[in-house]
C-alpha positions, 0 to 999 in steps of 0.5 A: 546154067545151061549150055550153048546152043550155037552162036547163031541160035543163042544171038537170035534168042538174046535179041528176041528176049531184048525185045520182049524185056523192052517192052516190059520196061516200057510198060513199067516206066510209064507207070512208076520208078520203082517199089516203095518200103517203108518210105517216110515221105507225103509219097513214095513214088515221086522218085526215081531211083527211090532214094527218099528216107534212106541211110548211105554210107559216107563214101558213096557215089552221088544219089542222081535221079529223076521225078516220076510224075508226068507232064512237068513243066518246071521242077526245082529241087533245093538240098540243104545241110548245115549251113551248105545250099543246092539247088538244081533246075529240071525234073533230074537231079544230076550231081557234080562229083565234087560237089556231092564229096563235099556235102557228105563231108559236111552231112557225116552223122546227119541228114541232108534235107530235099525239097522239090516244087513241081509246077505241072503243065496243067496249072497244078503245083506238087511240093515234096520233102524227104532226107537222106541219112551219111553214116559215119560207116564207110562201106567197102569201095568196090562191087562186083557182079554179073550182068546177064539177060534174065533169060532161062536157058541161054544167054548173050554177051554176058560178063562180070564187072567191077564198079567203084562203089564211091564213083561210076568207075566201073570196068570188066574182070571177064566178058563174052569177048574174051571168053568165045561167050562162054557161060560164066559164074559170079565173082566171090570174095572171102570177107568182102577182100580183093586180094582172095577171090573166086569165079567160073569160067565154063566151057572148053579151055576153062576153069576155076580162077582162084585170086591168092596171095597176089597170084590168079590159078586156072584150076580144075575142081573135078575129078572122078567120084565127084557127083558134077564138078563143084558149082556153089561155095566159098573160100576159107579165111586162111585162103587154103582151103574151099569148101563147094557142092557138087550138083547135077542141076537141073531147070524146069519151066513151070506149066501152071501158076504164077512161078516162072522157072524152077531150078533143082538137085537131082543130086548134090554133095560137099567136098572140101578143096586144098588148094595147096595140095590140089586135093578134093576132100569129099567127107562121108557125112557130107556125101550122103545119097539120102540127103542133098547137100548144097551152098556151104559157106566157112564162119568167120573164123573159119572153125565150122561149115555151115550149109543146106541140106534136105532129104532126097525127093524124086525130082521134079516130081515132089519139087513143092515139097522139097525144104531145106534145113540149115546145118553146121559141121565143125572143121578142122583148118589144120587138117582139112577135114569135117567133122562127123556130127552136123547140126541143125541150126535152122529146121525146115519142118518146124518153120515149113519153109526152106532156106538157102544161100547163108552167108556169115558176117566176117564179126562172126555174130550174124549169118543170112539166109535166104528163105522161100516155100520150098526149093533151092533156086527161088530167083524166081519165087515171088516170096522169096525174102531174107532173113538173120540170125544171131550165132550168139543167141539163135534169135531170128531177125525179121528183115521186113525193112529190106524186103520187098514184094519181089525176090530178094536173094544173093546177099554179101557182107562188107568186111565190117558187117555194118552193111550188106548188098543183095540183089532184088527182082522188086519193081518189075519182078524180072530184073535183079538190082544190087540194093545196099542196106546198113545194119546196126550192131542190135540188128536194125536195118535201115531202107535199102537203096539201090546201086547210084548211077550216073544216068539217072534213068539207067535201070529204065533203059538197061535190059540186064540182071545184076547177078550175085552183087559181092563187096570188096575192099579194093581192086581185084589184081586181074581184068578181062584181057589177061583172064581171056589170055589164061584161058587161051595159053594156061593149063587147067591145074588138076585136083585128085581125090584124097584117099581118106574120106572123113 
């Protein structure tokens, strides 16, 4: 969000942050793994990552973790299914890759059973039972995010990574190294696809990078008339087309109350993207100085806009009473253009609430959306929470099940709409983790599960955010090395503004 203060400046407040987020992980490991929701257990911290009572694709990458309880002296864990018996020795439960493939295959549509017996050093025993549900629904293979400090106005050595959801591959789409560490924005898919994608590079030499049709542009998304250059958005189905917000953003750390940081618009409109003509299109209706205009998203067919917007309000003066409404604009795909009557789809005054980040599912029957008190960056409100609902019947889903006592924002759907990944900030409050939560086609969820890593101690030691977490059918066609070599020796493709606003 913010820009460089200097090598030296930035390197020494990364380190200093490190250290302040250290001692936060340190406090909060003593005490316990992580939050529990709705954990059908005798316990619900005995575990760590709590996998306990969850439902996991078929596909997914072997659930290692460790007990929680201090002072073991012996631990035995037994896995059972069907006719199939594992049993490990020690307070972490570390799978065999091979082995783990095999139980899912054998555990498809049913439950594999956990019993552990602890034996602590007192003299005491703890017994614990609890099962995890393999859906027969695969989930998209691959992940991306950013890793970042969870920091305010710099940042060190971040990068967008690219893991395999169905082992610990992970690898580097754009780093600080090959980036002269400049600020970089997360990694977009359209409909969860590898070959149509999108991030930011900012800074000097860089640029939009647009993953189409086998091919990666550098591209400039600004031209003279717009508000800033284009910052959130999303890229039609057909890959012609984005549609963006143009904002001047603005951070603010709070001086009194429990909130942290508040990020606002003092300005914001939409623009609609051709990428093959390289044209901006900045429709009137959605260019309103009266009105903020932000996080447009295409629906699945890609026949409407769907995106925030509230009346403008002196900033950040009047920061707490600024709510967002979600609209919906009809657009034309032969054309480019919007259409001229908005609707609302969600109304701030009558919920006094505000929403922001929608994302439609690519089966065209749910959008979600992140709602809060008020603003448009609640990253860091502590009620922040998501919420569904019905295209087809306007109904709302209350997603108590996903939801936690902490920020939980920044959701993407698999291409089937059966799961969804979103980051959350429960635990500590500080530190954003990809959770993955199953939705059925009535809208049940399931209890979220964070991200399997190899380590099983990996979110304890780690001092970095996962950043707006995005689901991809496979392998984008790029990696850190030749995204640093175009930002070094490719020219910035220009837009220009089409003379016909609609």
């Amino acid at each position: 969000m913010a820009t460089p203060i200097g090598s030296s400046i930035n390197m020494l407040k990364g380190i200093l942050n490190k250290i302040a987020a250290a001692a936060c992980v340190l406090c909060f490991c003593s005490a316990c793994g992580g939050a529990a929701v709705e954990v059908a257990t005798n316990s619900d911290t005995f575990i760590y990552p709590d996998y306990a009572g969850v439902t996991v694709p078929v596909n997914i990458a072997p659930l290692n973790f460790h007990y929680t309880a201090a002072g073991i002296k012996k631990a035995v864990t037994t896995v059972t299914c069907g006719d199939a018996v594992v049993e490990f020795s020690g307070k972490e439960v570390v799978w065999d890759m091979l082995q783990w493939k095999s139980l899912l295959a054998s555990a498809v549509s049913d439950t594999i059973r956990f019993s552990a017996e602890l034996a602590m050093k007192g003299g005491d025993k703890q017994t614990f039972e609890w099962e995890v549900y393999v859906s027969p629904d695969k989930i998209d293979p691959y992940v991306s995010y950013r890793l970042i400090e969870p920091a305010y106005e710099v940042w060190h050595e971040v990068e967008i990574r690219e893991r395999c959801l169905e082992n610990f591959e992970e690898r580097a789409l754009s780093n600080w190294q090959n980036t002269d560490n400049s600020c970089m924005n997360c990694h977009i898919h359209s409909q969860a696809r590898s070959d149509l994608s999108m991030f930011y590079v900012r800074g000097k030499d860089g640029g939009a990078f647009l993953n189409r049709n086998g091919e990666v542009r550098k591209l400039t998304l600004n031209a003279e008339g717009l508000v800033s250059g284009t910052v959130y958005g999303e890229i039609h189905p057909s890959g012609r087309y984005g549609v963006f917000s143009s904002n001047v953003v603005l951070p603010g750390l709070h001086a009194l109350g429990t909130q942290r940081l508040e990020v606002y618009d003092t300005a914001s409109d939409l623009v609609i993207t051709d990428f093959d003509k390289n044209e901006l299109i900045i429709p009137s209706i959605l260019s309103r100085k009266d009105v903020f205009e932000t996080f447009p998203v295409f629906s699945a067919d890609g026949n409407s806009i769907y995106y925030c917007a509230a009346d403008t309000l002196p900033m950040p003066r009047d920061v707490e009473k600024l709510r967002y409404s979600l609209m919906k604009i009809s657009f034309d795909p032969k054309t480019g253009k919007a259409g001229s009557r908005p609707e609302v789809v969600w109304d701030a005054e009558q919920h006094k609430a505000s929403v922001c980040h929608p994302k439609c599912s690519p089966d065209g029957k749910w959008i979600m959306y992140t709602v809060a008190d008020y603003g448009t960056f609640p990253i860091w409100h502590t009620e922040c929470e998501l919420e569904m609902m019905n295209l087809q019947t306007g109904e709302i889903v209350k997603m108590d099940t996903a939801n936690a006592y902490r920020s939980d924002t920044y959701h993407c759907w698999s291409s089937d709409s059966r799961w969804f990944v979103f980051a959350s900030k429960r635990g500590d409050g500080k530190y954003g983790r990809p959770y993955f939560c199953h939705v059925d086609e009535n809208g049940n969820l399931t209890k979220p599960f964070v991200l399997p890593q190899e380590d099983p101690w990996h979110y304890e030691n780690s001092l970095l955010s996962f950043n707006i977490p995005d689901l991809s059918d496979g392998p984008v066609n790029f990696d850190a090395q030749s995204i640093g070599k175009m930002i070094k020796e490719t020219a910035a493709e220009t837009f220009v503004i089409n003379g016909n606003k609609n």
